[in-house]
N, C-alpha and C positions, 0 to 999 in steps of 0.2 A: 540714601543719605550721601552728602559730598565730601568729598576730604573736609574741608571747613565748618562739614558740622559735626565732624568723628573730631578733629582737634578743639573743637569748643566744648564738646563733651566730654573731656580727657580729667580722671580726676587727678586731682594735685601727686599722686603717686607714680601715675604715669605722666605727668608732664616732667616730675623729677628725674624719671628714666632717662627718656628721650634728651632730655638737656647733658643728664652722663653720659648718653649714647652718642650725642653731639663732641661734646668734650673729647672724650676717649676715641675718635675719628680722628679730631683735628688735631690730636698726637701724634697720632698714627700719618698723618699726611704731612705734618712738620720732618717726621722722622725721614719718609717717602723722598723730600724733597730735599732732605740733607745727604740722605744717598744719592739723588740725582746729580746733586753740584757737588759729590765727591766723584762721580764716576765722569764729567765732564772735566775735573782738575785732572783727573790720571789719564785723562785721552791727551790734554795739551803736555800733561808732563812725555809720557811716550812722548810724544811727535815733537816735541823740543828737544829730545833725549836722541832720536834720530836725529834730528836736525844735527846737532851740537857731535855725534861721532859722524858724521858726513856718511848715512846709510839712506836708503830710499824712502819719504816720511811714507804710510802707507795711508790709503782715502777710507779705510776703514779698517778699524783693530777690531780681529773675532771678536779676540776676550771682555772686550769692552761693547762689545754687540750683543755679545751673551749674556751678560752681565744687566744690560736693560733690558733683555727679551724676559727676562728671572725678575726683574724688576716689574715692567711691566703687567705681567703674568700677578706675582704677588698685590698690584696696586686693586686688578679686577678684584681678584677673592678676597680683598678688603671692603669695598662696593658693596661687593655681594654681600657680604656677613654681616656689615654694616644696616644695610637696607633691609635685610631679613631679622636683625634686632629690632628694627624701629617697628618694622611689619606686626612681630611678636606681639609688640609692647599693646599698639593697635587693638588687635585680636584679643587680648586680655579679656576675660569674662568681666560685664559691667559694674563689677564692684572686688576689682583686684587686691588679692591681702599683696602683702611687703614683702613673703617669702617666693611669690609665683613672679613679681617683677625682679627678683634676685637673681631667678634662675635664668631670666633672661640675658 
């Protein structure tokens, strides 16, 4: 069977999931990328902040390196968690109660 006939066969319980599962992502990835463009405001504030007390600007701040490696790192294990909820939902035995898609 192909993906497209597991999502035409999806009952209205599990389509409801998947559409929360969807939602509760693109939270998750607004949030992602609200941190990004915070940690890209603090790299230009550093390096105007050099600039402005005449110190050497640097081509790369650890903390700000570190700071998207941790970044980074967290966005995969949202992927993952993410993709292993929808998978759940999938795998659901073909007539899922309310409380087994909750627990997903």
């Amino acid at each position: 069977m192909t993906l497209v006939d597991q999502i035409r066969r999806l009952t209205p319980n599990q389509q409801k999931a998947l559409r929360a599962i969807d939602c509760e992502e693109q939270n998750a990835v607004a949030l992602e990328n609200l941190e990004e463009e915070h940690l890209a405001a603090e790299e230009a504030y550093l390096r105007r902040k050099d600039r402005l007390l005449g110190r050497e600007v640097a081509e790369v701040y650890a903390e700000i390196e570190a700071a998207r490696a941790v970044l980074a790192t967290a966005i995969r294990q949202r992927q993952e968690r993410f993709e292993a909820r929808r998978l759940a939902v999938f795998h659901v035995q073909d007539h899922p109660s309310a409380s087994q898609l909750e627990l997903i």
